[in-house]
Structure formats: structure tokens, C-alpha cells
ZABA-943311 format. One line per field, with one value per residue (C-alpha): residue number from 0; residue in one letter; x, y, z. Coordinates in nm, 4 decimals. Example, Ala and Ser with C-alpha at 12.3 -4.5 7.8 and 13.67 -1.06 7.14 Angstrom:
zanu c(0|1)
bakol c(A|S)
east c(1.2300|1.3670)
north c(-0.4500|-0.1060)
up c(0.7800|0.7140)
end
This chain:
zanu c(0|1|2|3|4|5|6|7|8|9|10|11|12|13|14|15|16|17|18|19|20|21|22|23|24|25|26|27|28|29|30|31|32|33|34|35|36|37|38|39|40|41|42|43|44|45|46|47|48|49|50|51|52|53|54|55|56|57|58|59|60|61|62|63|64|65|66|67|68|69|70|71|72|73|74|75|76|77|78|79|80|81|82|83|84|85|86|87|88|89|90|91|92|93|94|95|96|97|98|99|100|101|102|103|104|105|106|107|108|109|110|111|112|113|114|115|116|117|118|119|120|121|122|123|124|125|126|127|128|129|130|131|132|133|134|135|136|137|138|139|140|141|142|143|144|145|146|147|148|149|150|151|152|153|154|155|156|157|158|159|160|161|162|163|164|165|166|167|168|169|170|171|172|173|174|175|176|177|178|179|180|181|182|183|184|185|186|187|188|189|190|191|192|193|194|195|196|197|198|199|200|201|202|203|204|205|206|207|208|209|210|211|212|213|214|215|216|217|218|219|220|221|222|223|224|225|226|227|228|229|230|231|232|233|234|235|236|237|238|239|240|241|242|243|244|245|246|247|248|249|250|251|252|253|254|255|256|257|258|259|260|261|262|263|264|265|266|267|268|269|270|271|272|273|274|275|276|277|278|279|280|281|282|283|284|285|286|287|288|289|290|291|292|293|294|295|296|297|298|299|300|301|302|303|304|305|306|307|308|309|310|311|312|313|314|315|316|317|318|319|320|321|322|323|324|325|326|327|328|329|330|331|332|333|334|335|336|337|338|339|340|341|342|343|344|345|346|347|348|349|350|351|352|353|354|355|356|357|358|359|360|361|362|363|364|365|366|367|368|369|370|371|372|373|374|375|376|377|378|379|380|381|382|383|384|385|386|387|388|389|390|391|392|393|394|395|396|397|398|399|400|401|402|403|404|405|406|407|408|409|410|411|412|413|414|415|416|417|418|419|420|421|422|423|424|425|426|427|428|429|430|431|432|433|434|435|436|437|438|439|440|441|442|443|444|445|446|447|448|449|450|451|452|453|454|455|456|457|458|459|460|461|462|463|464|465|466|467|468|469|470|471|472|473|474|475|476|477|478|479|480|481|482|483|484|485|486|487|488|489|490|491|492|493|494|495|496|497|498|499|500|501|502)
bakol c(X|X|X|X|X|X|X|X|X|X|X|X|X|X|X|X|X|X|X|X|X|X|X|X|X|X|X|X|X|X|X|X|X|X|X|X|X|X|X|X|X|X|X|X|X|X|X|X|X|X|X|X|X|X|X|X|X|X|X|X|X|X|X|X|X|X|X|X|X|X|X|X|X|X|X|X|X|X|X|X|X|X|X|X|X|X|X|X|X|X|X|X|X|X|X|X|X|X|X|X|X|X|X|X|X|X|X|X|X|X|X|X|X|X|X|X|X|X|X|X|X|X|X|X|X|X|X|X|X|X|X|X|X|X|X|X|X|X|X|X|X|X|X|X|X|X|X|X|X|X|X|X|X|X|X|X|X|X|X|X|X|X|X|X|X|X|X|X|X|X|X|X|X|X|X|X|X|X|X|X|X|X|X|X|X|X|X|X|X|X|X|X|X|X|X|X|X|X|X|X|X|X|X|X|X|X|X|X|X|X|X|X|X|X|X|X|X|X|X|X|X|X|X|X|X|X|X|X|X|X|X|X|X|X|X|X|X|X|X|X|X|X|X|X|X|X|X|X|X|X|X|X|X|X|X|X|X|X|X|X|X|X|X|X|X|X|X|X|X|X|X|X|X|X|X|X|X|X|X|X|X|X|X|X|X|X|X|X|X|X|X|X|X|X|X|X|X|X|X|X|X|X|X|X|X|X|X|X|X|X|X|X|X|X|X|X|X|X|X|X|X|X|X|X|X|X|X|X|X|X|X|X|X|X|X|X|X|X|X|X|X|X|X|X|X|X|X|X|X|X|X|X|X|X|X|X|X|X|X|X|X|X|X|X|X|X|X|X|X|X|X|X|X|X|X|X|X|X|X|X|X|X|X|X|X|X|X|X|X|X|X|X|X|X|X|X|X|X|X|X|X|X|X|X|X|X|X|X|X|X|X|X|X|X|X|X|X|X|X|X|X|X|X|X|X|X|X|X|X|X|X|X|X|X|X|X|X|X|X|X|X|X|X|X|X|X|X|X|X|X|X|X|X|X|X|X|X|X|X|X|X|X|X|X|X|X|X|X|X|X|X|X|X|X|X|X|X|X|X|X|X|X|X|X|X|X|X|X|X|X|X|X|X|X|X|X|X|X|X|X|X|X|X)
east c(0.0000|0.2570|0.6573|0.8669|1.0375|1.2844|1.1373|1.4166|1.0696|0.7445|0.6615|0.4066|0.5946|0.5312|0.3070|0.0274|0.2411|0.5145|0.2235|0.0922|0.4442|0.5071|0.1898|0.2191|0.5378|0.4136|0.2050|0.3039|0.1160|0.0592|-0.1064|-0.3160|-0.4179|-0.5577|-0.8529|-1.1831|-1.2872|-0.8916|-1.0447|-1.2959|-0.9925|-0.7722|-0.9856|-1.0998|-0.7650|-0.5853|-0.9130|-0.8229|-0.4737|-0.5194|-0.7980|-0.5014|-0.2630|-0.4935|-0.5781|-0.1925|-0.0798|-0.4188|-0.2857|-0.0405|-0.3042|-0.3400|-0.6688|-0.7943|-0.7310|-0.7961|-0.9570|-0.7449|-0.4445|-0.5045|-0.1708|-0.3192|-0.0837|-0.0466|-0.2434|-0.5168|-0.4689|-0.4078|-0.6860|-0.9291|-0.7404|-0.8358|-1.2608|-1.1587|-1.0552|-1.3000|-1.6352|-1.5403|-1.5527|-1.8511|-2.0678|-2.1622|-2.1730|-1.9509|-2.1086|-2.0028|-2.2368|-2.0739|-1.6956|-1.7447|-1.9122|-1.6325|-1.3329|-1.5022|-1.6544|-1.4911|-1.1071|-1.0431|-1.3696|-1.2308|-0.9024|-1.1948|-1.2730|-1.4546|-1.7412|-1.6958|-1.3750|-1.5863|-1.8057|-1.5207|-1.3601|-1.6826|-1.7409|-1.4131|-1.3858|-1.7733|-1.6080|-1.4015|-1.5358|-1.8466|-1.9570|-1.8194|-1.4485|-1.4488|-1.4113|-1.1237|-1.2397|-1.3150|-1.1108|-1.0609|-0.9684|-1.0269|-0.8070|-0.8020|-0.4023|-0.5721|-0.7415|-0.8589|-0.6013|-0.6632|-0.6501|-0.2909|-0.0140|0.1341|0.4327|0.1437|0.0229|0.4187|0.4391|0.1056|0.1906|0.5263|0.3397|0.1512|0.2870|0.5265|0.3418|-0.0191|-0.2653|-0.5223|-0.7745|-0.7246|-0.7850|-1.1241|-0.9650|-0.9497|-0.5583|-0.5718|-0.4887|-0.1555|-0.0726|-0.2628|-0.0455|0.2804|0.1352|0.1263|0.5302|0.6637|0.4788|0.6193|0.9790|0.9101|0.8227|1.1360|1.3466|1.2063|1.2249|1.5940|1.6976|1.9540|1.7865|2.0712|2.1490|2.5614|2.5344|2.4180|2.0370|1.7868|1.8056|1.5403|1.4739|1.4772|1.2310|0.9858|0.9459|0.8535|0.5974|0.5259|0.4698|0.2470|0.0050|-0.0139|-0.1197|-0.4058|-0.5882|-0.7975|-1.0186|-1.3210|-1.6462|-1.8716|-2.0813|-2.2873|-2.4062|-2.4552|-2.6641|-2.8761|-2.9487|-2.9983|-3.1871|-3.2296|-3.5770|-3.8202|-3.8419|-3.5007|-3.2199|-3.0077|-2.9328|-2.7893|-2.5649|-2.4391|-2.3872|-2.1800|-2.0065|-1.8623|-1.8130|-1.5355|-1.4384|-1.3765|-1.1528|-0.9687|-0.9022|-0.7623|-0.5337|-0.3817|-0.3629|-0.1929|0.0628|0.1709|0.2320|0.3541|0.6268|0.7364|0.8331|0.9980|1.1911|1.2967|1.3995|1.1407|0.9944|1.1120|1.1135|0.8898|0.9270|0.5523|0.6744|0.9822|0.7517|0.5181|0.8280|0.9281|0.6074|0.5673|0.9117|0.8120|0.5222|0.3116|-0.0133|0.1202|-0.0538|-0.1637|-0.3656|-0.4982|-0.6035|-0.7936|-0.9417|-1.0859|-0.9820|-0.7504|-0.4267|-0.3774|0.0159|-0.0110|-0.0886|-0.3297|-0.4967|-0.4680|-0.6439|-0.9428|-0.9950|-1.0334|-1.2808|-1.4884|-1.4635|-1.5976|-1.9083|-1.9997|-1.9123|-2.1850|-2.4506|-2.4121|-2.4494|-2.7300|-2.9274|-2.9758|-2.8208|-2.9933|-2.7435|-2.4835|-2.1360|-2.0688|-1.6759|-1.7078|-1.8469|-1.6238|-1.9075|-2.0914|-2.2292|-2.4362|-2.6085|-2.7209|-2.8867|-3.0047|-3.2253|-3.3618|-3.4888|-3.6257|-3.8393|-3.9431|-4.0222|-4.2366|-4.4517|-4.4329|-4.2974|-4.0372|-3.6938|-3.5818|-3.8273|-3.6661|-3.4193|-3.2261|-3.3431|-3.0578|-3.0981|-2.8368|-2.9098|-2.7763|-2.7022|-2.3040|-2.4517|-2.3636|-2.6186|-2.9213|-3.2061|-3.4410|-3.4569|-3.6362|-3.9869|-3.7866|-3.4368|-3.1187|-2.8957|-2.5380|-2.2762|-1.9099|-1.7570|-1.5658|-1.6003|-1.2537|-1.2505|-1.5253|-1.6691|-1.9941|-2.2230|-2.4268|-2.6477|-2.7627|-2.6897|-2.5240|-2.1430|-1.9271|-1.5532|-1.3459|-1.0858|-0.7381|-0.5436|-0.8172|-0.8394|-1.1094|-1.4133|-1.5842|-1.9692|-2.2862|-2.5202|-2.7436|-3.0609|-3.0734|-3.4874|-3.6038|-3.8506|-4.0569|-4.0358|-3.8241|-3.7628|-3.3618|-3.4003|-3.3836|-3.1082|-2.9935|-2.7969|-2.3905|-2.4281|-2.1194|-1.9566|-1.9084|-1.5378|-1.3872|-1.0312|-0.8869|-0.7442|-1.1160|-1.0645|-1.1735|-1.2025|-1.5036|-1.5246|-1.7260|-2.1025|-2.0513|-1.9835|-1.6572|-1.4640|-1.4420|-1.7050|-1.9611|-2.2998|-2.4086|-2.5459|-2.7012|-2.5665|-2.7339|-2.4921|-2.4715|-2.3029|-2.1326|-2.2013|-2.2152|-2.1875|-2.5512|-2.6531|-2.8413|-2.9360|-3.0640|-2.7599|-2.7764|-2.4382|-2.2604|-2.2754|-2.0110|-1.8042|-1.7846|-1.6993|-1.4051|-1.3198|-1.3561|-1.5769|-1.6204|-1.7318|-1.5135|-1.5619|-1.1993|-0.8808|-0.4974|-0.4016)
north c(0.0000|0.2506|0.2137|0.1895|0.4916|0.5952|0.8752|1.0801|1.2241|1.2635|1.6325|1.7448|1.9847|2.2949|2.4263|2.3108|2.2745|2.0622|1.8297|1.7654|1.6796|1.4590|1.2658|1.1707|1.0526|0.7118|0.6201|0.4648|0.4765|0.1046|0.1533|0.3941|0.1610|-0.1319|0.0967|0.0014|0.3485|0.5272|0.8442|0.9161|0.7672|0.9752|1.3158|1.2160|1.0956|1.4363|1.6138|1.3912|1.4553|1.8369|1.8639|1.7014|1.9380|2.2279|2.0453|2.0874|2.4153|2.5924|2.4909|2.8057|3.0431|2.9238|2.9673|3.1479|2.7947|2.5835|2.6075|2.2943|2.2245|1.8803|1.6215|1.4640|1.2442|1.0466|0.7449|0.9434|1.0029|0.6377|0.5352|0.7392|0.6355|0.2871|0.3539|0.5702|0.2276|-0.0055|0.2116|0.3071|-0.0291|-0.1220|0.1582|0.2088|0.5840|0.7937|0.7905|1.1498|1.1735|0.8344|0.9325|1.2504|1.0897|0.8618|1.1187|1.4317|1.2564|0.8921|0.9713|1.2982|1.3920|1.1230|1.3633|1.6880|1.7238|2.0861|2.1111|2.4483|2.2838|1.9503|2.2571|2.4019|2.0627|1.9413|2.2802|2.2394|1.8958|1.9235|2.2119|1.9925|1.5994|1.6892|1.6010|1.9131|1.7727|1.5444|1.8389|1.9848|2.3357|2.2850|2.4617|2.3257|2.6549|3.0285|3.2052|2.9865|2.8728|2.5194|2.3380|2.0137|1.8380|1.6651|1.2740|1.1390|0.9560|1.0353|1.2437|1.4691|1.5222|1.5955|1.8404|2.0249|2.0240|2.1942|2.4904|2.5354|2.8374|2.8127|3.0458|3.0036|3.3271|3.2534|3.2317|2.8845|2.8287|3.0169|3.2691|3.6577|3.8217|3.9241|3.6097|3.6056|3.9374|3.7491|3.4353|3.6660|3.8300|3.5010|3.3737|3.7191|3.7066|3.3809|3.4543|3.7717|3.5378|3.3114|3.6585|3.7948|3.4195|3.4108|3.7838|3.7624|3.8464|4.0405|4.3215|4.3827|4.7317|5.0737|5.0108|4.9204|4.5524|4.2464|4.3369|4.7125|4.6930|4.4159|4.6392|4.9985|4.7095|4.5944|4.9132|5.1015|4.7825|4.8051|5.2312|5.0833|5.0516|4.8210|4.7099|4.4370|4.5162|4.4750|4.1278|4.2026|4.5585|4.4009|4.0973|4.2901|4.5540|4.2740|3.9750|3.7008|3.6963|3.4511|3.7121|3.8668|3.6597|3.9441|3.9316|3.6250|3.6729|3.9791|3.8691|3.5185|3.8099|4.0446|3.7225|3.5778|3.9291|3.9569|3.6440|3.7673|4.0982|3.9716|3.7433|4.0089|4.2589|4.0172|3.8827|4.2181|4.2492|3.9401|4.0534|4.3517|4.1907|3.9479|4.1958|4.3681|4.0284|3.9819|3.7201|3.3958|3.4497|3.0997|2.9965|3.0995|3.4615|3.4252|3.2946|3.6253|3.8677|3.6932|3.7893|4.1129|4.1465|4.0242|4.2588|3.9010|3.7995|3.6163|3.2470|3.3354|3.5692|3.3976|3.0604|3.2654|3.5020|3.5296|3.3743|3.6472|3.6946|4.0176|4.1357|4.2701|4.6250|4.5956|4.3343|4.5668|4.7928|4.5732|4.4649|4.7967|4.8683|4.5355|4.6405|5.0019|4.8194|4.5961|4.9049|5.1025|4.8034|4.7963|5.2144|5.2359|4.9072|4.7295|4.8203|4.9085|4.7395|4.4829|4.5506|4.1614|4.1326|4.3031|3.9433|3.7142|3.3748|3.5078|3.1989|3.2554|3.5890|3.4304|3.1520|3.4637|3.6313|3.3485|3.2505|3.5672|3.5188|3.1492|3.2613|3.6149|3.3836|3.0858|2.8195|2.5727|2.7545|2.4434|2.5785|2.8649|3.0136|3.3056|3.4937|3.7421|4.1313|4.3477|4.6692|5.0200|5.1273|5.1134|4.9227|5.2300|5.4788|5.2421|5.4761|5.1937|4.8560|4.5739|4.3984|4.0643|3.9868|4.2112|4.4237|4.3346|4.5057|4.5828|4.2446|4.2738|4.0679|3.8414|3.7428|3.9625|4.3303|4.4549|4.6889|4.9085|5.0251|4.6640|4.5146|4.2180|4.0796|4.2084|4.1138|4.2422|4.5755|4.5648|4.5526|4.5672|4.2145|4.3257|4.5378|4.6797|4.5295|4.6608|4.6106|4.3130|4.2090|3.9029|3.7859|3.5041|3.2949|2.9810|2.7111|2.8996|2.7369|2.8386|3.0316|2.8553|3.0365|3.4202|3.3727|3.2727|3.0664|3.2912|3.1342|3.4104|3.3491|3.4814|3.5004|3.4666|3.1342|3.0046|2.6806|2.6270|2.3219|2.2217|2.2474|2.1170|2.2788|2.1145|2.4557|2.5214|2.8164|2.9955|2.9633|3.2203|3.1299|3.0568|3.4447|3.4328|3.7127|3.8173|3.6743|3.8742|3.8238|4.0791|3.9510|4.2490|4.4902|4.3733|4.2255|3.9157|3.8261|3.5132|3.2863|2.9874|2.8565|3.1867|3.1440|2.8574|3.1374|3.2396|2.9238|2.9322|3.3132|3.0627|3.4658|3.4767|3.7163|3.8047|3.9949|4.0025|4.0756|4.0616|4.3898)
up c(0.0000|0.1390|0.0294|0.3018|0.4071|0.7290|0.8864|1.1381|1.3291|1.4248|1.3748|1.1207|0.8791|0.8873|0.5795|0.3580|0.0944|0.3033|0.4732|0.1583|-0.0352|0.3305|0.2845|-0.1177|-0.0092|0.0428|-0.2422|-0.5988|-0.9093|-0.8209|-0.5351|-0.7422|-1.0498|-0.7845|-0.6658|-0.8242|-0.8592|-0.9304|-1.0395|-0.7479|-0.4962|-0.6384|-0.6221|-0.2677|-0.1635|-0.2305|-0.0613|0.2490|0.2839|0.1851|0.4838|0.7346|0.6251|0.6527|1.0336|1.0850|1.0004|1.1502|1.4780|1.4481|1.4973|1.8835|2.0157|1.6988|1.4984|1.7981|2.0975|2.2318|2.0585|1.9374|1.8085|1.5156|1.3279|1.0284|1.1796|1.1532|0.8030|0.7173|0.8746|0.6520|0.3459|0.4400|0.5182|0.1611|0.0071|0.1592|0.1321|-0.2387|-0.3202|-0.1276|-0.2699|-0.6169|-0.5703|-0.3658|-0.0046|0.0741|0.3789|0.5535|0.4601|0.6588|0.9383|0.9328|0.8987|1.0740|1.3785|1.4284|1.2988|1.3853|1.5843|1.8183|1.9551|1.9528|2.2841|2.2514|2.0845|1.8874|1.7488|1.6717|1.4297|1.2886|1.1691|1.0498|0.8524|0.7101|0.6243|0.3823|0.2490|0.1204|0.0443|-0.1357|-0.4892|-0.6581|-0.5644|-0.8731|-1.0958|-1.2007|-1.2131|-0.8196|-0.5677|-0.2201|-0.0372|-0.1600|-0.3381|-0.6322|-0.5790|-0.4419|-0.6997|-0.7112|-0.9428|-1.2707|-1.1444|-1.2978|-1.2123|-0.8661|-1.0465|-1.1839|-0.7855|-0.7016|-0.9898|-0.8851|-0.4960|-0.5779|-0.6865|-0.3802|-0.2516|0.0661|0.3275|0.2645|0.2971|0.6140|0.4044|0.2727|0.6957|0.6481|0.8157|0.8435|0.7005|1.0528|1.1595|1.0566|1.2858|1.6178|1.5048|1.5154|1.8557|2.0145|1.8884|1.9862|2.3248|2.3803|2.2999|2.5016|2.8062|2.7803|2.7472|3.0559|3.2316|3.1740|3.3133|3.5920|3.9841|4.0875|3.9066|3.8510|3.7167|3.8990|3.8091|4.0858|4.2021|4.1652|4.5546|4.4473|4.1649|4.3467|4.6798|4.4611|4.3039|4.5945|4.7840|4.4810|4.4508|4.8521|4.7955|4.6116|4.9284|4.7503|5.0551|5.1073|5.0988|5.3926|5.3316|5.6319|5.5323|5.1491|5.2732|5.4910|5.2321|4.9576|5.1295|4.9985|4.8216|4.6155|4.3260|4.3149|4.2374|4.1539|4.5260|4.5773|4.2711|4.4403|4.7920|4.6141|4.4210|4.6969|4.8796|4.5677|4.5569|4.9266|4.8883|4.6092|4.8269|5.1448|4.9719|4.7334|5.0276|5.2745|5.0413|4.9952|5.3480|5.3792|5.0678|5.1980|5.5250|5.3424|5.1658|5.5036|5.6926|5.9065|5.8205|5.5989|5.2210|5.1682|4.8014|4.7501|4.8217|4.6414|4.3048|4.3540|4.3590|4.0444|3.9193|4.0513|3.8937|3.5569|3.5319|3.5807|3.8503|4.1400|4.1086|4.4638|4.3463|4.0184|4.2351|4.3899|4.1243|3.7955|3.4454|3.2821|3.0648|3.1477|3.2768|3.6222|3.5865|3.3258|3.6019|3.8554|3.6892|3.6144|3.9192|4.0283|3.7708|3.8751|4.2410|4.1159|3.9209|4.2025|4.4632|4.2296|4.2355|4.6025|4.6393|4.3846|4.3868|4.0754|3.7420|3.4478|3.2200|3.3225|3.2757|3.2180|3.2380|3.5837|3.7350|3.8805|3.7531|3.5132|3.4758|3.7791|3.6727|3.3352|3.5765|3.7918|3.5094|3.3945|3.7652|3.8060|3.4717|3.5699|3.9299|3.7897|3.5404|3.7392|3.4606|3.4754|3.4607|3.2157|2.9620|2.9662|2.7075|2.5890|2.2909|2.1796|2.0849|1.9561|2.0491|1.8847|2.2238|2.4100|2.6970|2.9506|2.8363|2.8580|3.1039|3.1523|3.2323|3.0149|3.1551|3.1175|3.0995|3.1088|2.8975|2.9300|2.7707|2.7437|2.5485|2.2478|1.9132|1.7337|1.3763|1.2393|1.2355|1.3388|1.0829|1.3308|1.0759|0.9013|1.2708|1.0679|1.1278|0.8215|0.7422|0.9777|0.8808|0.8630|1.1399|1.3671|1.5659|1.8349|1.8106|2.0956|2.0354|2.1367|2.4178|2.4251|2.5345|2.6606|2.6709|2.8555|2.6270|2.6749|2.4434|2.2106|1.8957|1.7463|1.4310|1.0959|0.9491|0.9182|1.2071|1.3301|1.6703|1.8278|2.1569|2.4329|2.6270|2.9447|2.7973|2.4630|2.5653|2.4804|2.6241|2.9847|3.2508|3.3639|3.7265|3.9858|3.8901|3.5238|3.3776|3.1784|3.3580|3.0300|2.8207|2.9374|2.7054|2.3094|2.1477|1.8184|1.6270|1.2658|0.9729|0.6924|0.3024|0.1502|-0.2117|-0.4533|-0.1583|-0.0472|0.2955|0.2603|0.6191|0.5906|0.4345|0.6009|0.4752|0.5056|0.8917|0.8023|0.6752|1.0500|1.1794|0.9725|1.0815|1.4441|1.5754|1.9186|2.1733|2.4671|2.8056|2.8717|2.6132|2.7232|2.8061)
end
């Protein structure tokens, strides 16, 4: 089937072009001429190994590819080659729909362990093995540099791979040309880290010293005064109540908050003391002054906190903003709008308004669902609040742009990564059937790591909720809101909402 070949190593190459010239590799035009169907195997067979190679090199785009960073290898790609061989001579037609089953959710699908990667993959790979692939006028990835080659001799496949071009545009991915800035954002910030990691701690020049540096630190996040708030006064003001769950979300809040406070104000204490000799520099001090140093959050503090990638002062400075949003709920009762990166579990408030609607109308809260308004409105300026539901504002959008006007995703501009996106209305409904089409199901994230643990109450630590933006395609400069298959087109741009970005 294969020839045998000495391979030095395991690692994919790196490039569309390279996986694909790595993967022909091991075929002759023997192997070719014993398939009962050669032409079909052929045309399928290059579809296959150019969807693993795309699989492959996406991974470079971190989360923005990926939400998990999966190792698929070769095996994979045998294995499919095999179903390829055995169900093409089972069937008497192609059996598109089973081969992607097969390759999508058995092969492949089998590593996926997130389920908005499981989409993407599957998007991808019918993108691909569908009937159009048997002509030669089809191409497999836009930009028309990927065609579907001519089926020939394996020296004709060699000949056409070598003029595949060596860096491949994002868009062959699905992907935005903005992707290839985030992907060069992510290796610089990683060299960056192992720069930092290696600096000396003692400093041989005249400059300040490690100690020097991590007590003026030390001593400015300590001038913060960032204190607790008062869980007595905030429980007794907000009871607990049948009809107002709002409450208990904000007593749990001030109570995580609280936690997060008294650890980040004693270690500093417990640093600077440290720093002066009176007390033992333990090695989970010594590991925070590293940190501090490093312009990084002590894991002290992030064990305890919320999921975030910002450096330290940037972190600083959002927690103070949180503390100022829950300070204000506490001062002037309820918000209007919800500033929803300024909660610690969001999770909880989403479960929160749609209690309150279940409790107010006295129907099952399992019944209950989200329906999802984009409103023209920052979030901030909102005057009144909704008879059901909340407003919650102040996330920002990856991959895509947002057209106030049409209130439809577009393309997203150069350059620009992140958007800042609109208020939304978030309406409890009964029985509410999901839309037929017109709309991208867009995954909401804390961080832009977009992968996330689940812990203990089943809910992943990252993923926040599912919103149902408008999809829109820019053919002929019209909108066309109800494109089914151009919400695909997102999936592949892998859009997502965020309430927190990295700096």
C-alpha cells in the first residue's frame, strides 16, 4: 500500500504545501491503479490529505485555529485512506455523507474534545469531500491557488503540490488576514516570556536591584488601598428573596471578591516583610516577587481570582474597575445594564435572570431560554430597564466586524483584531424554537485562551454562554441576512465574543 520509508521524526511539517508533499510521499502509481474506482480515490484521496494538512498548520493560529491544541498524526490520516478504500468499493456511488461521518466525527472527531472545534472541523472537512471535488475546475480553499487536481499519475500530484505556494494566505484556513498578525502576537509574546524568564535576579550594574524593583511594586500595589467590601451591610441591604435573584448573585459576588481581596492585600504584606527580613522568604513569596518582577499575577492571586491573561498592571487595573461596578450596584441598587466582564461567575447571573423570569410567570426555569438582541445602544447609556431579561454590555467581538447600521457581522478591517460590540438584550422565552437560518451561533469566552475546565457545577470556567448574532453576506456589496451557509463562513473566521482581552 505505502513504500517503506525511514522517517528521522514525528513532527508534522510545517506548511500546507510541506504536509501535503510529506503525505504523497508514500504512495506509488501502483497503489493507485488497484482501486476500483482510481479516479474518485484519487480526487478524494488528495481532498483527504489536503484537509489534514490544513488540520496541521491551523494549529499556528493558537486559540484562533484551535480552541485545544489537538496532536493529530499520520495514523489518523491512514486510517481514513483505508474507510476511503473499503467504502469506495462497497458503494456504487460515492457515499459522501458516511466518509465525513467517518473522517469528521470517528477519525479525527475522536481527539476533539470541545465542541466548537468539533463545528469548525466538520465545517471544514464538507467544504471539502463533497460532490463538486471530482471536478477539475473545483477549488478546495479560496483564493483559487488550491485546486482540485486533474486525477494522474502520482508524479502529476508531485508536480502540482510543488506549486503550492510556501506560506499560505489565512484564508485557505477560512480565516481573516488578521490572523496572521494574532499568530505573530502570540510567537513574539512567547519569545518575550522566555526573554524575561531568563533575566539575571541580581542586578551587577548601577540600576535598581530584583529586591529594588519588586518592593517599589510591591509598595504602589499596597497604595491601592484596595479594601473588602462589607458582606454584612450588602446581605442585609440585599436579602435574599423569592423574586429577586439578583441578590444572591451579588452577595456570592462580593463574597469571591472579598476572597480575592484579602489574599492580594496580605501577600503584599507578607512581601514587603519578606523583603525587610522579618519574616522567611517561603518559596511561595519568592515565586510572587518573580512575578511582581516580571510585570506578571502572582498564582496566589490567580487561584484565587478570575480567568484572565492580562500582565499585572493591566490586572490591577481591572480589578479595580470590577470592584468600582460591584461598589456602584451595592451604592445604587440594581443596574440598568450589566457591565458583564465586571463578574467574577458570570455563569451565575445568566442563571439569575432566567430565575427571576421562571419565578415572575411561574414556569419551569428548564423551559426557559435566551433569545438574543443586539441593540444600537453602548450598553452604559441604557435609562431603563427591560420587563424581562437584562442588557449586558461591554464584550468585544474576534474574527469579524460589526455593521451598526444593518446590525449584521461584516468582514473584519485591517489591522483591527477586536471590536468593541454593542449592548445586548438578553430575553427570557418559553419554548423557544432556534431560528432557521440568518444567524452565526457565536460562543461568548472569558479570555482569549477560549478553552476552559469544567469544574465542579458542570460549567466550563471559560465559556460564558451561546449568542445568536445576525450573519450577513457581503455579495455584490448587499446584505443578505438570511444565508444559512454563510454562517459557516464564521466558523471558519472561528468569531467569538469576549468579556476580557490581554491587556
Amino acid at each position: 500500500m505505502w513504500q517503506n520509508s525511514v522517517k528521522m521524526t514525528n513532527e508534522p511539517p510545517r506548511g500546507v504545501k510541506a504536509n501535503l508533499a510529506a503525505s504523497f510521499q508514500d504512495f506509488t502509481d501502483a497503489y493507485f491503479e488497484k482501486q476500483p474506482k482510481e479516479r474518485e480515490f484519487k480526487k478524494l484521496l488528495y481532498g483527504t490529505c489536503f484537509f489534514h494538512a490544513l488540520l496541521q498548520d491551523r494549529r499556528k493560529f493558537g486559540p484562533l485555529g484551535f480552541n485545544i491544541r489537538y496532536e493529530f498524526t499520520t495514523g489518523d490520516l491512514k486510517c481514513c485512506i483505508l474507510q476511503l478504500e473499503n467504502f469506495l468499493a462497497r458503494y456504487e456511488e460515492v457515499p459522501y455523507e458516511v466518509l465525513v461521518n467517518l473522517i469528521g466525527h470517528i477519525n479525527y472527531g475522536g481527539r476533539i474534545t470541545d465542541d466548537w472545534d468539533r463545528r469548525m472541523v466538520l465545517v471544514m472537512l464538507k467544504s471539502i469531500i463533497k460532490d463538486s471535488i471530482m471536478s477539475d475546475e473545483t477549488d478546495l480553499a479560496p483564493g483559487g491557488l488550491y485546486p482540485s487536481p486533474r486525477a494522474g499519475k502520482l508524479v502529476d500530484y508531485q508536480q502540482a503540490i510543488t506549486k503550492l505556494p510556501i506560506n499560505p494566505h489565512p484564508n485557505i484556513f477560512g480565516l481573516h488576514e488578521n490572523a496572521d498578525i494574532a499568530c505573530a502576537n502570540n510567537e513574539t509574546q512567547e519569545l518575550c516570556d522566555i526573554i524575561l524568564s531568563l533575566q539575571p535576579k541580581v542586578s551587577s550594574g548601577g540600576g535598581k536591584s530584583r529586591d529594588d524593583v519588586v518592593r517599589e511594586v510591591a509598595t504602589a500595589l499596597t497604595e491601592r488601598n484596595i479594601k473588602p467590601f462589607n458582606i454584612v451591610d450588602v446581605m442585609e441591604r440585599y436579602p435574599l428573596t423569592y423574586t429577586e435573584s439578583m441578590n444572591t448573585v451579588l452577595t456570592q459576588e462580593v463574597g469571591r471578591f472579598n476572597k480575592l481581596i484579602k489574599v492580594f492585600n496580605r501577600s503584599l504584606a507578607d512581601l514587603l516583610k519578606a523583603l525587610k527580613g522579618l519574616v522567611v522568604m517561603s518559596a511561595e513569596l519568592d515565586a510572587m516577587a518573580t512575578s511582581l518582577f516580571t510585570n506578571a499575577v502572582p498564582s496566589m492571586w490567580s487561584k484565587v481570582g478570575y480567568p484572565s491573561l492580562k500582565p499585572l498592571a493591566a490586572w490591577v487595573e481591572d480589578l479595580v474597575l470590577r470592584i468600582a461596578f460591584i461598589d456602584k450596584w451595592i451604592e445604587q441598587g440594581t443596574p440598568v445594564s450589566y457591565w458583564l466582564p465586571g463578574f467574577f461567575f458570570p455563569q451565575a447571573f445568566l442563571t439569575g435572570t432566567l430565575s427571576n423570569y421562571a419565578r415572575k410567570y411561574e414556569v419551569a426555569i428548564d423551559s426557559v431560554t435566551f433569545g438574543f438582541h443586539v441593540m444600537q445602544n453602548r450598553g452604559d447609556d441604557i435609562i431603563q430597564k427591560p420587563d424581562d431579561g437584562c442588557y449586558i454590555y461591554g464584550c468585544f467581538l474576534e474574527g469579524a466586524g460589526w455593521d451598526p447600521i444593518e446590525n449584521v457581522l461584516i468582514e473584519s478591517n485591517p489591522k483591527e483584531l477586536f471590536v468593541p460590540f454593542p449592548a445586548i438584550w438578553l430575553e427570557p422565552i418559553v419554548d423557544r424554537q432556534p431560528p432557521s437560518g440568518g444567524v452565526y451561533s457565536c460562543p461568548m469566552y472569558k479570555t482569549l485562551t477560549r478553552a476552559g475546565t469544567l469544574s465542579t457545577t458542570g460549567h466550563s470556567t471559560n465559556f460564558v454562554l451561546m449568542v445568536e448574532l445576525p450573519s450577513a453576506d457581503a455579495c455584490e456589496g448587499q446584505f443578505h441576512k438570511y444565508c444559512e451557509e454563510f454562517s459557516c463562513h464564521w466558523i471558519k473566521r472561528a468569531v467569538a465574543l469576549f468579556t476580557s482581552l490581554n491587556y
